[in-house]
C-alpha positions as CSV (number, residue, x, y, z in Angstrom):
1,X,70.4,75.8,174.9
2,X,72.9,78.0,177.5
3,X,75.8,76.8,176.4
4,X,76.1,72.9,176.8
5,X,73.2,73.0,179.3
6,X,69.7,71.3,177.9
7,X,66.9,72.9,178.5
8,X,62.9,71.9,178.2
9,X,60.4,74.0,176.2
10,X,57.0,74.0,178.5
11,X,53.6,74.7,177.1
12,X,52.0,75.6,180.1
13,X,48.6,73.4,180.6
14,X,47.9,73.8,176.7
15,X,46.8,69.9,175.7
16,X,49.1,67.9,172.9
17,X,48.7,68.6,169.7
18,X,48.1,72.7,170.2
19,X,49.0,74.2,167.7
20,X,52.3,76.3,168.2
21,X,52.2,79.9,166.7
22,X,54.7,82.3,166.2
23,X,52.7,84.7,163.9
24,X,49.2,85.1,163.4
25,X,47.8,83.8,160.0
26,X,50.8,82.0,159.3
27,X,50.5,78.6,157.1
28,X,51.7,75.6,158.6
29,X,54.9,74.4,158.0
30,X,57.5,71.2,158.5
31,X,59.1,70.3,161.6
32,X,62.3,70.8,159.2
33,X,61.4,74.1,158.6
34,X,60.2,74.8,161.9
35,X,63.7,73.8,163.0
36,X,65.3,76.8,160.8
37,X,63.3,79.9,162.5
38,X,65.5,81.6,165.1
39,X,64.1,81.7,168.6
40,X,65.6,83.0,171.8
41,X,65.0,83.1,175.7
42,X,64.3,86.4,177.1
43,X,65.0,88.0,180.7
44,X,61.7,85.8,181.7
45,X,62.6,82.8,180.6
46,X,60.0,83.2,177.7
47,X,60.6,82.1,174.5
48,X,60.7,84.6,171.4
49,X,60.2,83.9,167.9
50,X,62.0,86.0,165.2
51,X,61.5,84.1,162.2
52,X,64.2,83.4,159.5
53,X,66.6,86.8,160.9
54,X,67.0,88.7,164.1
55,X,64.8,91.6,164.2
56,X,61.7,92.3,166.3
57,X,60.4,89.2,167.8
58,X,57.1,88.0,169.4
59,X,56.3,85.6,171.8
60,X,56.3,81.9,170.8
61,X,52.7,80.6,171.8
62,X,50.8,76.9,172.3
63,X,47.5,78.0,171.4
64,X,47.3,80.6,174.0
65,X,49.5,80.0,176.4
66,X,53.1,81.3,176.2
67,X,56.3,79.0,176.0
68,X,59.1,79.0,178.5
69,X,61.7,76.9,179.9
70,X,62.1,74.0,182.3
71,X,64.9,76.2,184.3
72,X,66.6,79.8,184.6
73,X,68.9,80.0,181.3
74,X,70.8,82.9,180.3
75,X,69.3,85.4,177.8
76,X,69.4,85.4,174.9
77,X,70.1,81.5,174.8
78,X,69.2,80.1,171.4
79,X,66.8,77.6,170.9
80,X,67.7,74.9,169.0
């Protein structure tokens, strides 16, 4: 979100139900949980996973294929 602009997260051509991964080896977990990890756009309009804290980050992935957004955002825009 870039301030009170809505923006959608795209999964490339990776088919419904892919699995999204932030971390390799990582257990599955609720959407409620999954709504608690912090995730940012970058510069590319990628979006980067850094878990429970702000820290290093990696990209946030369906499958293979890398998320992004629906439309240039401002970095560092929080995903919510």
């Amino acid at each position: 979100m870039d301030g009170d602009q809505v923006s959608l997260l795209l999964a490339g051509k990776a088919a419904p139900g892919t699995r999204v991964l932030g971390a390799a080896e990582a257990p599955q977990i609720s959407f409620e949980d999954f709504r608690n990890l912090k995730m940012k756009v970058d510069e590319k309009g990628k979006v980067r996973f850094f878990g429970t804290q702000e820290g290093d980050s990696i990209p946030l992935k369906a499958g293979q294929t890398e998320v992004t957004v629906d439309r240039p955002v401002r970095a560092g825009s929080e995903v919510t």
